[in-house]
C-alpha positions in Angstrom: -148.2 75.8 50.7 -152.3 75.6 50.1 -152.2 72.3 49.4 -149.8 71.1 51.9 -152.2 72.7 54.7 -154.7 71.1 52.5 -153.4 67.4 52.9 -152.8 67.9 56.6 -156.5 68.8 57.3 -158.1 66.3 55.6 -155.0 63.4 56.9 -156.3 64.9 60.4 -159.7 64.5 59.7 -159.2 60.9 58.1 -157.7 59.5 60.9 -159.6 61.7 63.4 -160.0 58.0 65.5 -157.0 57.2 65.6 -155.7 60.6 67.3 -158.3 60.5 69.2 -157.7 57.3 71.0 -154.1 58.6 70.8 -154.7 62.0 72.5 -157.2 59.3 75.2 -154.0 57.7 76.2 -152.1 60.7 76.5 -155.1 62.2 79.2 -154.6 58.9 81.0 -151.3 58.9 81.3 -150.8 62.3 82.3 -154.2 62.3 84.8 -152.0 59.9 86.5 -148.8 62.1 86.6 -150.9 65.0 87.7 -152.8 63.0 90.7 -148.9 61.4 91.5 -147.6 64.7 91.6 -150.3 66.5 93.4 -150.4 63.6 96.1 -146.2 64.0 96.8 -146.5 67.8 96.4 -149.6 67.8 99.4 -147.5 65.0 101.5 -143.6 66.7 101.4 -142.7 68.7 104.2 -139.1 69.4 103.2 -138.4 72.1 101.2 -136.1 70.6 98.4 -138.8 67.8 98.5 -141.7 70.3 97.9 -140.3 72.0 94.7 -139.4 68.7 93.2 -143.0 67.7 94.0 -144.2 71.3 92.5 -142.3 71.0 89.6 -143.5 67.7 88.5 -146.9 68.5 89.2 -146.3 71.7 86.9 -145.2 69.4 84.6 -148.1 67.3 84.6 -150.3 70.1 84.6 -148.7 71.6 81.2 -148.9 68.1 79.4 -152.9 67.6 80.6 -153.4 71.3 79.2 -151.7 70.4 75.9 -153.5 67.3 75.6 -156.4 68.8 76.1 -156.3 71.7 73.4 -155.2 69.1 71.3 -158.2 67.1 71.7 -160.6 70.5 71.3 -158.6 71.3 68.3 -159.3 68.1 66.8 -162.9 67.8 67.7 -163.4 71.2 66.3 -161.5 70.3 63.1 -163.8 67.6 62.4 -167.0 69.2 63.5 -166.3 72.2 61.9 -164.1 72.3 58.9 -164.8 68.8 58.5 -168.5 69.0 57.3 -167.3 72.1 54.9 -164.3 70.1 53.4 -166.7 66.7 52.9 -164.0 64.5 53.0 -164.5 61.2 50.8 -162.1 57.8 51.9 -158.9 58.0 50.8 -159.9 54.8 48.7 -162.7 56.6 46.9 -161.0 59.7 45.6 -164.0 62.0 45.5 -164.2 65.4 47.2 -167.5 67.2 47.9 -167.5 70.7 47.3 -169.7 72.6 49.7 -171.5 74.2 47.6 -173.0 70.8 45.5 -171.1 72.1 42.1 -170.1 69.2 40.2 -167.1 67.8 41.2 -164.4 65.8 39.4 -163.1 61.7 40.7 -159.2 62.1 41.3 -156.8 59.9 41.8 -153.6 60.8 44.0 -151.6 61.4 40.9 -153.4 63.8 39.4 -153.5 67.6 40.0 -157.1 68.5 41.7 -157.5 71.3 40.1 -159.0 69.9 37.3 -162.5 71.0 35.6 -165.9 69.4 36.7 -166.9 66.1 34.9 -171.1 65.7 34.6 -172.2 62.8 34.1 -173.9 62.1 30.9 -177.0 64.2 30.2 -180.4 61.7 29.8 -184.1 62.5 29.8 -186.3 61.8 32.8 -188.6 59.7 30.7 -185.5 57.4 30.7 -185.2 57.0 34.6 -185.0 53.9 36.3 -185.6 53.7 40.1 -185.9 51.1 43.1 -185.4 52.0 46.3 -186.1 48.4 48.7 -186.5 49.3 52.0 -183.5 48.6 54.3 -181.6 47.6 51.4 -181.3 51.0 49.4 -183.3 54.0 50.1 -183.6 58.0 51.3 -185.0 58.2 54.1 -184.9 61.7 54.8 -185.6 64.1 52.9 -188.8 62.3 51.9 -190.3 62.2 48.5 -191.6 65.6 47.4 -190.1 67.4 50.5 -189.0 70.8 50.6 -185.5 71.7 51.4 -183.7 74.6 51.6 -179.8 76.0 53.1 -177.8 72.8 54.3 -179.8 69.6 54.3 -178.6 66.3 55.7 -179.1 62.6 53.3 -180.3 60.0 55.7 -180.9 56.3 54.1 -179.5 53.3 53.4 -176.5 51.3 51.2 -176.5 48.0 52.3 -176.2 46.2 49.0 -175.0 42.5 48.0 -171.2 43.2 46.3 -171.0 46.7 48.0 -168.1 48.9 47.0 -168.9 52.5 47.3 -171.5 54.8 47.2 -172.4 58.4 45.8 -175.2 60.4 45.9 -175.7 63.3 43.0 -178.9 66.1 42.3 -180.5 67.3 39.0 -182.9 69.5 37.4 -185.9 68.0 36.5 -187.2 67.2 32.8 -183.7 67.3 30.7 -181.3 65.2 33.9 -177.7 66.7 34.2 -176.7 64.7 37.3 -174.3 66.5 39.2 -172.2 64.8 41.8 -172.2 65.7 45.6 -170.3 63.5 47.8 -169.4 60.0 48.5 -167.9 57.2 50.4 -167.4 53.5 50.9 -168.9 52.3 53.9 -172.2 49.9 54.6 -175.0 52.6 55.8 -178.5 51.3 57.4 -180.9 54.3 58.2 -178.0 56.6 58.6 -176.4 59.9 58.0 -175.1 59.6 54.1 -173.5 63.6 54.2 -175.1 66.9 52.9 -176.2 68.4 50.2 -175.7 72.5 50.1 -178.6 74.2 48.1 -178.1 77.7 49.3 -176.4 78.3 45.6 -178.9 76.8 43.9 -181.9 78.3 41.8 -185.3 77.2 44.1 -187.2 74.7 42.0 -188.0 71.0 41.7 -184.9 69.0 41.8 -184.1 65.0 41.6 -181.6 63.5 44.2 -180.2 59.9 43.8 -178.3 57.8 45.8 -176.4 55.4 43.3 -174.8 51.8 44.9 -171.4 50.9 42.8 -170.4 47.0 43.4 -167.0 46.3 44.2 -165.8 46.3 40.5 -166.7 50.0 40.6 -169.5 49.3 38.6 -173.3 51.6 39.3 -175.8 49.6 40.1 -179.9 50.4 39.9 -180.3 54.0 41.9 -182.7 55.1 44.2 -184.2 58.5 43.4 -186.7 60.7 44.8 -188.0 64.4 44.0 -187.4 67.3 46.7 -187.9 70.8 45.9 -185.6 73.8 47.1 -186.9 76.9 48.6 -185.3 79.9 50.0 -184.1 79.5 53.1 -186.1 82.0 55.7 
């Protein structure tokens, strides 16, 4: 039953435009009802007429009011659960877990409740970094920042052969790389998702935003050093 609930959130919050233009169409439609109704409910003197009038202007009124907590629900769903949940494309596979603990690449066939993969442990010696401007780069945080509680990735993906993107964090000195989030859309000085550090031990930390081509192959990473404080 979890995981039912589970697939309708996140098929809510994937096709959040879609409904949204849907529940759009619905408001029009029934504004147009409402304003009918109201018009031949103020103009009928009869009586007969009048509650035929009323009752499709009660009509009206309860399909606005539907619409409408529909469209709060929905806004609130992706505003609120959304961000927690960290939905990646359904293309991608990936899901972010809120609290930036590894996480494992699914595919629809198999069960999600799976232990966390890490990627292959390296030294930092062994780095290599480029981060052209406009091209692929943090923005924000900047290099050497601190950062603390939940902290929006701002930059850029906007490779030649673009497939996907993920961005992952790691210790310093011995690199563990550890997988936050995802997805699969061109980004130029925007928001790339979050990163939760409230669970993690304050301390110098690497974060790297890795460009795959559309084989699925990584390509040369961006990284850049933050540090995590307590949050006050």
């Amino acid at each position: 039953m979890n995981a039912f609930l589970d697939d309708v959130l996140r098929g809510l919050i994937t096709y959040s435009t879609g409904i949204f233009i849907l529940l759009g169409i619905g408001l029009v439609i029934y504004l147009r009802k409402f304003l009918r109704g109201l018009r031949e409910w103020q103009g009928s003197v009869f009586g007969l007429e009048k509650d035929l009038a009323q009752r499709k202007l009660i009509s009206a009124t309860t399909g606005l009011t539907l619409l409408l907590l529909l469209l709060i629900g929905e806004f609130l769903l992706l505003t609120v659960i959304g961000p927690r949940m960290r939905l990646v494309p359904d293309n991608f596979g990936e899901i972010t877990n809120p609290l930036g603990t590894p996480t494992a690449t699914l595919s629809d066939s198999v069960d999600q409740n799976l232990e966390p993969i890490l990627a292959p442990t390296i030294e930092q010696e062994d780095l290599v970094s480029e981060c052209p401007e406009d091209v692929l780069e943090i923005t924000s945080p900047n290099e050497g920042e601190q950062v603390s509680g939940t902290v929006e990735l701002v930059g850029s993906v906007n490779v030649e052969d673009f497939g996907s993107y993920k961005y992952e964090y790691s210790t310093v000195g011995t690199i563990n790389w550890v997988t936050i989030a995802a997805g699969n859309q061109l980004k130029l000085d925007e928001s790339l998702g979050f990163w939760y550090t409230s669970a993690l031990t304050p301390g110098p930390y690497l974060l790297r935003l890795v460009p795959l081509n559309n084989l699925g192959e990584e390509m040369t990473p961006c990284i850049i050093s933050v540090e995590v404080v307590l949050e006050e």
